[in-house]
N, C-alpha and C positions, 0 to 999 in steps of 0.2 A: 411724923412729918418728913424725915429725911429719906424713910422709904419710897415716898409717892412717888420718885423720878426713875422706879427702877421695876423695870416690867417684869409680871411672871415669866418662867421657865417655859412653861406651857404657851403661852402666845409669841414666844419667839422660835421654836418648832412648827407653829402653826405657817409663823410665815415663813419658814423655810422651803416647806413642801412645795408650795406654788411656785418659788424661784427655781427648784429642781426639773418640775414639769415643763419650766418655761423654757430655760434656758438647753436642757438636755431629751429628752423625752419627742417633745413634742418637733423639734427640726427634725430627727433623726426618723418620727413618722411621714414627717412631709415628704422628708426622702426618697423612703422607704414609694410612698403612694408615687410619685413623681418618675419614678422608674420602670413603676409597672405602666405608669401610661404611657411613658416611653417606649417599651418594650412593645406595648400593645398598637399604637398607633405611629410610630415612623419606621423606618426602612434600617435607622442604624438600631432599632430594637428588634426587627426582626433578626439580624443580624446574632445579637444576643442569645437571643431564644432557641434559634437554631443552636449554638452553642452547648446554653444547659441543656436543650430537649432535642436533640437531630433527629431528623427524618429516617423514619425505618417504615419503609412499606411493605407491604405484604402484597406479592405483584404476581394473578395468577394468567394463566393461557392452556392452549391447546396446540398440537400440532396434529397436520393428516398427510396422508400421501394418496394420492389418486383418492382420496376423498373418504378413506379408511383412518382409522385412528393408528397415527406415529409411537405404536410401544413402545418402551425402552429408547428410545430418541436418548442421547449423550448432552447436557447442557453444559453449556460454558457461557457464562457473565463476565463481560472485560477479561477474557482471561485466565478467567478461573474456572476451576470447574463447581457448576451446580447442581450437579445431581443428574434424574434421568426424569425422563415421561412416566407417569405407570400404564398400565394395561388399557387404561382409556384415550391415550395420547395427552393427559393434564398434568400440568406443572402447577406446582408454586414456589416463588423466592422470596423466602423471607427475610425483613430486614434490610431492605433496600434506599441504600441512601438518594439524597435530592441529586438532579441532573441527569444529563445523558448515558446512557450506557447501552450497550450493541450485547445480544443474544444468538449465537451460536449456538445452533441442532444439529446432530448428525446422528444418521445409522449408517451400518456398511453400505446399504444402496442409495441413498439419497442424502440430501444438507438442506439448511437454507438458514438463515438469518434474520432479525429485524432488529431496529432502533429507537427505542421509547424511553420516554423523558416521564420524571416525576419532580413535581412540584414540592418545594418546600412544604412541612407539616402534613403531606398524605399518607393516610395510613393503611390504606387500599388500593387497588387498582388492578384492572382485567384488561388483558392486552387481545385484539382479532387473534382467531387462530390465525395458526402461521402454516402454510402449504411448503413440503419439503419436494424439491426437486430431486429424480432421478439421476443416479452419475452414471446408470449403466442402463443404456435403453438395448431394448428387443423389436428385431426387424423380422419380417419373413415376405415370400415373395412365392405364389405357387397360379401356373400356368394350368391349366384343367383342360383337356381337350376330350369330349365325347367319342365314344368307339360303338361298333357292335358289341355290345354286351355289356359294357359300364365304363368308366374313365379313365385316361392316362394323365399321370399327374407329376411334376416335377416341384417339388418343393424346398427353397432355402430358406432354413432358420438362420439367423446370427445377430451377437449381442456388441455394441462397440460404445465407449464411452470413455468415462475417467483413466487415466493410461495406471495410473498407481496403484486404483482397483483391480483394473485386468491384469497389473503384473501378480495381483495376488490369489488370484482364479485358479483352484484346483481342479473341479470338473463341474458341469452345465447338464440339467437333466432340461432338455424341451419338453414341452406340452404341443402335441399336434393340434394344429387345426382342423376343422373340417373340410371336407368331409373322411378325411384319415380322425383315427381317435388312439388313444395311448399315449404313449412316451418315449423318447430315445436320448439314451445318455451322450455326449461329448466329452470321451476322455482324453483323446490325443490333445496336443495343441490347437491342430490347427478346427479341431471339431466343437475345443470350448468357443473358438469364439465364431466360427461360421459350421453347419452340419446342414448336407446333401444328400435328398435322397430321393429317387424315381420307382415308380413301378405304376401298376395296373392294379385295377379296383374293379370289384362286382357290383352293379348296381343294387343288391341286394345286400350287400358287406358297407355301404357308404353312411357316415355321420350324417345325420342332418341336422347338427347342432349349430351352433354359431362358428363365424369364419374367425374365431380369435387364438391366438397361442399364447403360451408365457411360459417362462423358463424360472428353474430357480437355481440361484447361483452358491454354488459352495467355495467360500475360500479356503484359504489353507489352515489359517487357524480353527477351523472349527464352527466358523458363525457361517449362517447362509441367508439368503432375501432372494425374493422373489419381482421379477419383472415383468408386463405385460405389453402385449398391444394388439390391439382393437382392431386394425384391416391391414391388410399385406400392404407392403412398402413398395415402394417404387423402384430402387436400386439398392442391391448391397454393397457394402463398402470394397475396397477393393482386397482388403483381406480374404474376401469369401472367391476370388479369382482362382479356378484349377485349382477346388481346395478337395473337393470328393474323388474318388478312385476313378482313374480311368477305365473306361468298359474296354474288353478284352477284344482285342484285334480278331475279327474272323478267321479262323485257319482255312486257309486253302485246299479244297479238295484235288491231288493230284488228277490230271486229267489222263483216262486208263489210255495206254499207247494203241496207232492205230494201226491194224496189220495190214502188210504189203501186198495187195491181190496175187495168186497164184495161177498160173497157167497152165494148162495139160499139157503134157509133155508129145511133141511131133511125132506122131510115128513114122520110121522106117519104113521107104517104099518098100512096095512087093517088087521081088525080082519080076522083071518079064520085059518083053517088048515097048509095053508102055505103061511107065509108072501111073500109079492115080494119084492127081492132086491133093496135097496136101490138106489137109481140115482146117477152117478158119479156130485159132484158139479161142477161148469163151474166159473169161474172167469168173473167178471163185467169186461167189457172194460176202461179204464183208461182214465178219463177226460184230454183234451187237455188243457196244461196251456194257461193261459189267456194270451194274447199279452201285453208288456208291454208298456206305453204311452210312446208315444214320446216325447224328452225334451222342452221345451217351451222357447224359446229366451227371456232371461233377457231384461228389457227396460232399457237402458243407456243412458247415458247424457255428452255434451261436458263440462267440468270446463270452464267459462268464467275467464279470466284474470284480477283481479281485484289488482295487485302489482303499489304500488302506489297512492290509490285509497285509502280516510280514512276509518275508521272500519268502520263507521255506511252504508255509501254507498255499501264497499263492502260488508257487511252483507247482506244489503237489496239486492244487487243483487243476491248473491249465494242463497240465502233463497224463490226467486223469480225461481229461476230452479228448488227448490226441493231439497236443499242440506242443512244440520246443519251444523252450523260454531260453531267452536273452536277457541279460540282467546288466545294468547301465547304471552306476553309481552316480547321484548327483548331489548338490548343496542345495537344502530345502528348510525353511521354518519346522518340517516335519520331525518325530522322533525317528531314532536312525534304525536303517533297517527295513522300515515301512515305504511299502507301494507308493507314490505319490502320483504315477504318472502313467499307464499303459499304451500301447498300440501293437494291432488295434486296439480301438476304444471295447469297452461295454456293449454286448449288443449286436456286435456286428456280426458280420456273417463272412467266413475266414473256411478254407479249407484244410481238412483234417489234415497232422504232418509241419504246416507252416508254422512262422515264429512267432512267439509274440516278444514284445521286445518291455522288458519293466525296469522302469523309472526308481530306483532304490534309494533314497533319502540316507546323506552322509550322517544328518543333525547340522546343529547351527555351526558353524567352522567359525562364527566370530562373537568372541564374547564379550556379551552386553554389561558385564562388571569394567572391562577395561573401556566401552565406550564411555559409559556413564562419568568414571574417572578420568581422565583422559581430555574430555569436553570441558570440565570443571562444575559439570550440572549440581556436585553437593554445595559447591559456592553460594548458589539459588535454592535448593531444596533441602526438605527433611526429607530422609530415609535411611531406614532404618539396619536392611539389608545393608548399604556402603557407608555405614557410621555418618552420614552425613547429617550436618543440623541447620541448614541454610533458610534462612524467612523471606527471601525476597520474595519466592515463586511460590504454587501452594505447596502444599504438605504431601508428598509422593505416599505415604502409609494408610493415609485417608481417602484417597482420589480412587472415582469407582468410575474412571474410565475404562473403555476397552480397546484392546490392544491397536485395532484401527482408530480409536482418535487420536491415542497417543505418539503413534506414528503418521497422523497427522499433524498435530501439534509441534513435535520436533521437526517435523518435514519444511513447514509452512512459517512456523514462528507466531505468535498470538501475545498482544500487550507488550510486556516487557521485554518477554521472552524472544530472542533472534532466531531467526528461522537459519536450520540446519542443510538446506537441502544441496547446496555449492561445497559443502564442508565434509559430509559423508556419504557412502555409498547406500546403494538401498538395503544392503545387504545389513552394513551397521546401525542402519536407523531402525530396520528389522529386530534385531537384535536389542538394541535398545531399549524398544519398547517391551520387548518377550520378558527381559530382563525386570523392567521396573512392576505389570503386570503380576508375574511371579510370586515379586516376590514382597511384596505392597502385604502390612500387617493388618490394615482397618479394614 
């Protein structure tokens, strides 16, 4: 009887477990659900989401230039750098977070840019190809005038554009037009960026190809692009002014002296009563001027091309056609030593005896370890070369830019990064860039 009022073991376990569920378990599911529908339907769950899962898109495109695919194009995102084009002009950037961000292309002859926006949670996206603008256009200008026997033609090429490009313009090979066909090099200065040239054509020697030319450009480091255009221009720039050899002053043929007519000499009357008059004198006939010789055709000589090429080689070569070399030490991106620069140019046509004058590369005179230091660039970067370990900017060991973007970049300034171009000379930003190029481990 005194048991009755005292429940089993077992039924008070039983009702434990329900108080457990009740009171712990089942709030912390409600929770739990309440969250994710937060998450899923308001703005402060997007919020969230973004959070644990941010936006990484995989963002592709193309680039062209005159309507060809942009190879190797140099990317930069915000800033940074992204890699390049491949052989088909196609990109992709992976892992692209939400919102705006601006794209930077570049090759040695042309840029361009665009600005596309990704939406939270995308995970794809294809941007329009992007058309890259030329920074160095090609001009030409050729007068045709019909003759007996075929055409007199005065032809100027010349290229004018981005000025920081052209300070970096080693030599300019043209593509003639028609109805001329071949090529002519632009070594001098004044020929990379304007080259003149006249003569006569066989109507049976003439192109009848298309009226188009295009030049391809070499710089000094090494990279070269090519430039075109489609119909002769209107006017050349005024660089191309008095820029081809003056034609040679006619010499004067002395004119042969005229002789003095001569008179028979009066004779002596006869003695006698009455002299006989004298003979009216008669004037000598007037010697025919002598014919004057005809001009004698100068021997001339093609300049062989020897840019590039160290002084001793090219000496020995110009010196082997017949020509004196002048040798002109200057400050060049170039290794030292090496041709950088002739005149005349490549091509030309110089007579045997005359100088040629070469352009001889000192090397760099300013070093790109003390720019680099100096500026405080390791404060910003890693690199490896200047012990530097800096995260602001990217990583200099990694970056597969080339030498022209990178002297872009310093030049101009990109994101965070201040543009250098009030602060150093081209010489040092030259350098700087040679410098980080070099010597970059990735």
């Amino acid at each position: 009887m005194g048991n009755q009022g005292t429940p089993p073991a077992g039924d008070n376990q039983g009702r434990q477990r329900p108080d457990l569920m009740t009171k712990l378990v089942l709030p912390v599911a409600v929770a739990v659900v309440g969250a994710i529908a937060v998450a899923a339907l308001t703005p402060a769950g997007a919020s969230l989401r973004e959070l644990l899962f941010p936006t990484e898109a995989d963002v592709s495109g193309s680039a062209v230039i005159d309507g060809q695919p942009a190879a190797s194009a140099q990317l930069t995102l915000n800033g940074e750098d992204a890699g390049t084009t491949n052989d088909q002009g196609a990109f992709l950037l992976e892992g692209v977070g939400d919102g705006t961000h601006t794209l930077l292309l570049e090759t040695p002859g042309a840029d361009g840019d665009t600005t596309f926006s990704v939406q939270k949670g995308t995970t794809e996206m294809s941007l329009e190809p992007i058309t890259l603008s030329p920074i160095v256009a090609l001009g030409f200008s050729m007068p045709i005038r019909v003759q007996v026997g075929g055409l007199a033609y005065e032809l100027t090429l010349w290229i004018d554009g981005d000025q920081a490009v052209m300070n970096r313009i080693l030599t300019v090979t043209y593509r003639l037009p028609a109805p001329l066909s071949g090529s002519v090099d632009g070594g001098t200065r004044a020929q990379k960026f304007c080259y003149e040239v006249a003569g006569e054509l066989g109507l049976s020697d003439a192109n009848v190809g298309g009226a188009s030319a295009s030049a391809d450009v070499h710089l000094r480091d090494g990279q070269s692009f090519r430039v075109s255009a489609e119909q002769p221009g209107q006017d050349a720039p005024p660089a191309c002014t008095n820029v081809g050899p003056a034609p040679p002053a006619p010499t004067p043929t002395p004119a042969a002296p005229t002789p003095t007519p001569t008179q028979s000499p009066v004779p002596s009357p006869s003695p006698g009563p009455s002299p006989s008059p004298a003979p009216t004198p008669s004037p000598a006939p007037s010697p025919s001027p002598a014919p004057s010789p005809s001009p004698q055709p100068q021997p001339t000589e093609l300049v062989p091309d020897v840019v590039g090429q160290t002084f001793e080689a090219a000496k020995a070569r110009l010196q082997s056609r017949g020509f004196a070399v002048n040798r002109r030490d200057v400050e060049s991106e170039g290794a030292a030593g090496i041709v950088v620069v002739q005149d005349p140019g490549a091509n030309e046509i110089a007579a045997p005896g005359s100088t040629v004058t070469l352009s001889v590369s000192k090397g760099m005179t300013v070093d790109g370890a003390t720019v680099y230091t100096s500026t405080g660039c390791g404060s910003c970067h890693t690199f490896s070369a200047a012990g530097s370990t800096g995260t602001v900017g990217p990583n200099l060991d990694t970056s597969t830019k080339t030498t022209p973007a990178v002297e872009a970049q310093v030049r101009n300034g990109s994101g965070a990064m201040p543009a250098y171009a009030d602060e150093l000379s081209d010489e040092e930003i030259a350098a700087v860039a040679a410098y980080v190029v070099q010597n970059r481990t990735g």
